[in-house]
C-alpha positions as CSV (number, residue, x, y, z in Angstrom):
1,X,12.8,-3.6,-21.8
2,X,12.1,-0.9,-20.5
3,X,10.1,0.0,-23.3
4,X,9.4,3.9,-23.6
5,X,5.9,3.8,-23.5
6,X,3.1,1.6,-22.0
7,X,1.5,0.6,-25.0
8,X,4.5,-1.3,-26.4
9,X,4.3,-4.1,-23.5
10,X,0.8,-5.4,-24.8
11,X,-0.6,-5.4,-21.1
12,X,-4.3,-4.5,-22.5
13,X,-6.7,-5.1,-25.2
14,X,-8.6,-2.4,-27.4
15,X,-8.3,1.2,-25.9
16,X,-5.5,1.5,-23.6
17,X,-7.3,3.3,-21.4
18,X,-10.2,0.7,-20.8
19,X,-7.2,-1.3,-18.5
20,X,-9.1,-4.6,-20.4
21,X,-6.0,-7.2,-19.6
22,X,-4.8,-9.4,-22.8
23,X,-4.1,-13.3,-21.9
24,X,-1.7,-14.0,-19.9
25,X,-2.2,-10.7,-17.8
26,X,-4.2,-11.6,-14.6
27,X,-5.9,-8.7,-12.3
28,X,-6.1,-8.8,-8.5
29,X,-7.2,-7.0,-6.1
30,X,-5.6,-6.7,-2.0
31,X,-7.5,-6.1,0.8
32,X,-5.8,-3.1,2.6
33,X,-4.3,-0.9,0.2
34,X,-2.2,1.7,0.4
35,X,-3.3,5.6,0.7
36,X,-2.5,7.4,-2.7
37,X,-4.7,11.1,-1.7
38,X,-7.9,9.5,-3.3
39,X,-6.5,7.6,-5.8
40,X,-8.1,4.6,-7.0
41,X,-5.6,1.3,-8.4
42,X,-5.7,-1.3,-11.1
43,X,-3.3,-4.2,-10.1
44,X,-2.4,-6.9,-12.4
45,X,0.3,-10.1,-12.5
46,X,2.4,-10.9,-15.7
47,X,4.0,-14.1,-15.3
48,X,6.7,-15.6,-17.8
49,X,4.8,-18.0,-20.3
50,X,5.1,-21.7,-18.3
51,X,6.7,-20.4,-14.7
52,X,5.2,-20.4,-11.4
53,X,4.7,-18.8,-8.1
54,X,6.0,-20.3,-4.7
55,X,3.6,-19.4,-2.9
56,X,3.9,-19.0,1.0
57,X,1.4,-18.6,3.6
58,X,2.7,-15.2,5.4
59,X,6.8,-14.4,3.9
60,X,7.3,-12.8,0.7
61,X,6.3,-15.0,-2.3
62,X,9.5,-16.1,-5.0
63,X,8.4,-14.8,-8.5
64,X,10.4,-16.0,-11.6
65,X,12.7,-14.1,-13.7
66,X,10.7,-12.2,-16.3
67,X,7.6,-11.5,-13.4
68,X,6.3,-8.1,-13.6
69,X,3.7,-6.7,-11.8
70,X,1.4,-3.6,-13.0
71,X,-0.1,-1.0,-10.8
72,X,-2.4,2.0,-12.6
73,X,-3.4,5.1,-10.5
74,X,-6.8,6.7,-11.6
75,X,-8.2,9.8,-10.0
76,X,-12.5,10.0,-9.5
77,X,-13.4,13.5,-11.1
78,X,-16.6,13.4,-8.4
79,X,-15.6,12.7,-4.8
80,X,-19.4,12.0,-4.1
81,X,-19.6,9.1,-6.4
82,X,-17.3,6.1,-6.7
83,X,-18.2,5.5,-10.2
84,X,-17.5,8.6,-11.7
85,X,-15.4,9.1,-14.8
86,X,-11.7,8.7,-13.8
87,X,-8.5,10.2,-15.4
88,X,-5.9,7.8,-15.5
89,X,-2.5,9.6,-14.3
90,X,0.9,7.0,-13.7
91,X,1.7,3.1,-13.8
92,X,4.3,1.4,-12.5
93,X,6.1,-1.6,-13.0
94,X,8.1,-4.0,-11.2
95,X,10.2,-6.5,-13.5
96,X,12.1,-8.9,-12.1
97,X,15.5,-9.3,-14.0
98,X,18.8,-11.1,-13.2
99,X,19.9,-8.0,-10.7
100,X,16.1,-8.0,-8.8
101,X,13.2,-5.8,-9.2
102,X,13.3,-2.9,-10.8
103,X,10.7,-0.1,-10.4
104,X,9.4,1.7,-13.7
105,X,6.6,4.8,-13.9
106,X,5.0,5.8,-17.5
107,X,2.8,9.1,-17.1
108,X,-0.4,9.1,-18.9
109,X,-1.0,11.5,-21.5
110,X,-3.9,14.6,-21.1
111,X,-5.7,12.6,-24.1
112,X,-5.4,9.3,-22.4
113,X,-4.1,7.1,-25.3
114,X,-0.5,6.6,-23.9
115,X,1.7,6.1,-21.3
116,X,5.5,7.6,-21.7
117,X,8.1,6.4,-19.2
118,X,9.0,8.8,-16.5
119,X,12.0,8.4,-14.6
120,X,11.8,12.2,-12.9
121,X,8.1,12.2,-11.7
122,X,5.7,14.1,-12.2
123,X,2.9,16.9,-10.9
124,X,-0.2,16.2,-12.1
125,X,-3.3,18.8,-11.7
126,X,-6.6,17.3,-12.2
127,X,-10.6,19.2,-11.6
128,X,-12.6,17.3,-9.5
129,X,-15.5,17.7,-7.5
130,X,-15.1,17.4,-4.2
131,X,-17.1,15.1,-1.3
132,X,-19.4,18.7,-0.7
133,X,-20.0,18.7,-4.5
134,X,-17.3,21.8,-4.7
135,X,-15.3,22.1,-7.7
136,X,-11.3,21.3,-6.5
137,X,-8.4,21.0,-8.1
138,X,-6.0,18.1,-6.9
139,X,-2.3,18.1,-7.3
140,X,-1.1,14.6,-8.0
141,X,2.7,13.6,-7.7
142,X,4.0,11.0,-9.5
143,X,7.3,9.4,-7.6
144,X,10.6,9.3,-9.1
145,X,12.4,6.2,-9.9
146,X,14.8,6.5,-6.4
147,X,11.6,7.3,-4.3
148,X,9.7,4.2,-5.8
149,X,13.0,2.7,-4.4
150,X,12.8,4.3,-1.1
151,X,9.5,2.7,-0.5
152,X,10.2,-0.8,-2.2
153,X,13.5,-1.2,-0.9
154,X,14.2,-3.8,2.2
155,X,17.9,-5.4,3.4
156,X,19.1,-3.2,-0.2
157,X,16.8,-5.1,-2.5
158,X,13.6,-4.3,-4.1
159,X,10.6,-5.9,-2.8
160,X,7.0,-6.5,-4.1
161,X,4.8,-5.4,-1.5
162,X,1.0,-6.1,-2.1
163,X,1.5,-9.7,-3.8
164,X,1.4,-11.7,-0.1
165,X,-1.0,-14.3,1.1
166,X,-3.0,-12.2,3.8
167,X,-3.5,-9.5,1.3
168,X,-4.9,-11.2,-1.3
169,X,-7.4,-14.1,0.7
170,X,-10.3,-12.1,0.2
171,X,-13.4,-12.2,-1.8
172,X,-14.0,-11.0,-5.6
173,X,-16.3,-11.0,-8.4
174,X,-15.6,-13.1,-11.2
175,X,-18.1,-13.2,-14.1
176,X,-20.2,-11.6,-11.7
177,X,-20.3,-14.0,-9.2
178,X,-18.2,-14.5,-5.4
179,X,-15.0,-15.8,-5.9
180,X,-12.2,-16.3,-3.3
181,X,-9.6,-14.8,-4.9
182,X,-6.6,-17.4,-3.6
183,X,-8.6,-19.9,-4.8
184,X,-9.7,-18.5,-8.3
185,X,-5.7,-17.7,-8.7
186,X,-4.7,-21.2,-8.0
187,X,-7.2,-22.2,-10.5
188,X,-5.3,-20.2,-13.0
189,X,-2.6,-22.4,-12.2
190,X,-0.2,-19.6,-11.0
191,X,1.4,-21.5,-7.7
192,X,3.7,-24.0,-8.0
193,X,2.0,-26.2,-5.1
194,X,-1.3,-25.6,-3.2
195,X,-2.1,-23.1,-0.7
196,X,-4.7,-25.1,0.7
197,X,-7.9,-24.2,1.5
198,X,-8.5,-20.0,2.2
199,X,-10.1,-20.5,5.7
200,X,-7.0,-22.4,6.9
201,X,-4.9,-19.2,5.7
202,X,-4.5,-16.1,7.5
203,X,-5.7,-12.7,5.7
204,X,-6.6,-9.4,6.0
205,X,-9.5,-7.6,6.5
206,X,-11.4,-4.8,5.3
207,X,-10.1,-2.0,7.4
208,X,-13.6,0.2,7.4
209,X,-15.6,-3.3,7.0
210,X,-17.0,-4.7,10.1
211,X,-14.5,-6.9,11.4
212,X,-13.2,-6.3,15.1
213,X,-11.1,-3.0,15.6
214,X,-7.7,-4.3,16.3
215,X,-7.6,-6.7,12.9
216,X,-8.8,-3.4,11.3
217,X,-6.0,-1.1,12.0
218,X,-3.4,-4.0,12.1
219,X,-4.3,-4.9,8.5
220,X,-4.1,-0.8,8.0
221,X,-0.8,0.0,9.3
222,X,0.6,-2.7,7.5
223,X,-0.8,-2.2,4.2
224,X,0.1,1.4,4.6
225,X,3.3,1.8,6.9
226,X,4.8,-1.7,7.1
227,X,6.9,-1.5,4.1
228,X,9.2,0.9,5.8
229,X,8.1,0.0,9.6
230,X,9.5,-4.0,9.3
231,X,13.2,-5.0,10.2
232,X,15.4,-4.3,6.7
233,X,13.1,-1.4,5.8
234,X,13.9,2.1,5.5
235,X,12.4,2.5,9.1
236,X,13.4,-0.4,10.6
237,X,16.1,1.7,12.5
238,X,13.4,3.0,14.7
239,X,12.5,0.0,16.4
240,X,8.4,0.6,15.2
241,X,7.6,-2.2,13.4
242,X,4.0,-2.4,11.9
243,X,3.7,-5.6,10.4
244,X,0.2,-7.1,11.1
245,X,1.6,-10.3,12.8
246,X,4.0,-8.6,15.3
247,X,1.9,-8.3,18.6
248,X,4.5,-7.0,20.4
249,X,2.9,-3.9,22.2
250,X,6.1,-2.1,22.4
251,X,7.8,-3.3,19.1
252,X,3.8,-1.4,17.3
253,X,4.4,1.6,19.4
254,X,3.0,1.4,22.8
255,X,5.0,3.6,25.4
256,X,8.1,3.3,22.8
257,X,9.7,6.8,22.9
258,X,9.9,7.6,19.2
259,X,13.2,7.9,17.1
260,X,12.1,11.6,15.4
261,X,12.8,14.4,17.7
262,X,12.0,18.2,17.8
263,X,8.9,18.6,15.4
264,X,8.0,15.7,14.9
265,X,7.2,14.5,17.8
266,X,4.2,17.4,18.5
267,X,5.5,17.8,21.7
268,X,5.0,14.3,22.4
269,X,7.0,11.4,24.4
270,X,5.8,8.2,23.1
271,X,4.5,6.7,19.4
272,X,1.4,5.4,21.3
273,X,-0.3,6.5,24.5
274,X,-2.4,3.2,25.4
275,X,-6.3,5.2,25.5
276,X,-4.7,8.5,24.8
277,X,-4.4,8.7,20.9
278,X,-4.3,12.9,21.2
279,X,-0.8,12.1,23.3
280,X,0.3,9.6,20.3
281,X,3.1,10.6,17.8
282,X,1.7,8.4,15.6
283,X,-1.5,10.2,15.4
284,X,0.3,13.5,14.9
285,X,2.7,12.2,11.9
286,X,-0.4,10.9,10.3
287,X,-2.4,14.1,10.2
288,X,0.6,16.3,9.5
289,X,0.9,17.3,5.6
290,X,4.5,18.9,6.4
291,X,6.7,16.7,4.1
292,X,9.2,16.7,7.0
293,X,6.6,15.1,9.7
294,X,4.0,13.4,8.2
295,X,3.6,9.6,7.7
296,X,3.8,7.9,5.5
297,X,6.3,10.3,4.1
298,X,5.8,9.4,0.1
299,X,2.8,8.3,-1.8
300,X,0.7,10.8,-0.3
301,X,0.5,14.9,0.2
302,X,-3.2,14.4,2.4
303,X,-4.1,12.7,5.4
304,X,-5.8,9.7,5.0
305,X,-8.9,11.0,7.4
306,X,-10.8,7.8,7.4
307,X,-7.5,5.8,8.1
308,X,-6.1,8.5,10.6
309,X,-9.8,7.7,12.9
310,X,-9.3,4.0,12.7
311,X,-6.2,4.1,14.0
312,X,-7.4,7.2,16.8
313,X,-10.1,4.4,17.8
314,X,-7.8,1.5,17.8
315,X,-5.3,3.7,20.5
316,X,-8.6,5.2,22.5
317,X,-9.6,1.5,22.5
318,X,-6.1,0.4,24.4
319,X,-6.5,0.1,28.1
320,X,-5.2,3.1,29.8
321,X,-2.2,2.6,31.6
322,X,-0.1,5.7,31.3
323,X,3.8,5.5,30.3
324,X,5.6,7.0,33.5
325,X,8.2,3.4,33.6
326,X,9.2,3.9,30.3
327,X,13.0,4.9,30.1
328,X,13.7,7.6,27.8
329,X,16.1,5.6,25.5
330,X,14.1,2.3,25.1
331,X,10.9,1.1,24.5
332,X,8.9,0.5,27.7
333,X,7.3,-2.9,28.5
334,X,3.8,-3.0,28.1
């Protein structure tokens, strides 16, 4: 391994392009994914025949040697309905070897029988039908091998994002029925030990479901900006750290004077304005499309516009309190 095409890892059964997982290859599904410009994901775990997870209740869980974990991006050809036929464009791997992770992206063929690997990327042009039932064309890039890096990378290791405890306590169907989805893993005998039960554990929810606000965007920013906002990640530098557990106001933004200067600040001082969101850097990365302003900077080339309100509620939902004591070199205290 790697293998140069998809097909020769026996991931899936029958067509490849039915994503129908052989034994041994178990789906899952995380709670607040990341943004990929409309892009729907098929996740699944391949685990070495006999080895375990150590499983832990918020860090990083330890996967053994052999581990590798499947992510396929699929692209709607109608916007209006969720069940539309898809075209099936990239998947990446992680495999965990002696020297870490390594990433690995095999482009999906126009006929969709095959996968080739792809260490360059990819542009990918697809016709869809758009939300007002207009005919589109969407231009899909496929990351290279060092930007899959860029994103994966923390303390100069590669990291498996998605695959964490709050992610993946959430409800699924199994066999058509409710499952927890921690518990219906542990019952595949995955972890090495027990979690416990799932309402002792923390977890994520859906950020457009109903839950309050602030769990909403927290789970948000961190399934979408946390792998480069967290200390050891490529933005760790700034001082923003978007991780769902860190409540420090000032470490998530608030009345921090931002590390980008010029143009991408908008003409702003701070990352968050508490009440203000239109005086927020934050908010003007995220709706920016220029590749040299916008956030998240990879993964994406359009705004996420349902994620970009959440998080504009979440900031006009702060308590106003202005920013005036905050010192221009350091984050102010909240």
């Amino acid at each position: 391994m790697p293998y140069d095409t998809l097909s020769e890892y026996g991931f899936f059964e029958g067509a490849l392009s039915a994503l129908r997982p052989a034994e041994g290859v178990i789906p899952y599904e995380v709670a607040a994914p990341l943004w990929a410009d409309h892009a729907g994901k098929g996740r699944f775990l391949v685990l070495p025949a006999g080895e375990q997870i150590a499983a832990s209740e918020v860090e990083d869980w330890e996967f053994p040697l052999g581990t590798i974990v499947i992510k396929t991006f699929f692209l709607g050809l109608d916007r209006r309905d969720p069940s539309s036929a898809a075209r099936i464009l990239e998947t990446r791997l992680l495999i965990l070897g002696e020297e870490g992770w390594k990433p690995h992206t095999y482009v999906w063929n126009e006929e969709q029988t095959e996968a080739t690997r792809s260490v360059a990327g990819a542009r990918i042009a697809v016709d869809v039908i758009d939300a007002s039932g207009s005919p589109a064309r969407a231009q899909y890039l496929v990351p290279n091998t060092n930007q899959c890096n860029s994103c994966h990378e923390r303390d100069d290791r590669t990291a498996v994002l998605g695959l964490i405890t709050p992610q993946l306590n959430r409800e699924i169907v199994v066999d058509g029925a409710p499952r927890n989805q921690l518990a219906w893993l542990e019952a595949q005998g995955i972890f090495r030990a027990p979690l416990g039960g799932p309402e002792r554990l923390p977890s994520f929810p859906d950020p457009f479901g109903d839950a309050p606000l602030d769990a909403r965007a927290r789970a948000y920013l961190h399934g979408n900006c946390s792998h480069c906002h967290r200390p050891g990640g490529g933005g760790g530098v700034s001082g923003l750290v978007l991780l769902a557990w860190e409540t420090d106001p000032s470490k998530n933004g608030v009345c921090k004077v931002a590390a980008a200067a010029g143009a991408g600040t908008g003409g702003n001082t701070y990352d968050i304005v508490p009440g203000a969101p239109e005086e927020s850097i934050m908010i003007f990365r995220m709706r920016s499309t220029d590749p040299e302003i916008k956030m998240p900077e990879l993964s994406n080339r359009l705004p996420d516009a349902d994620g970009v309100e959440l998080v504009r509620a979440w900031i006009a939902a702060m308590e106003p309190g202005g920013c005036d004591g905050a010192a221009p070199d350091q984050p102010a205290s909240p």
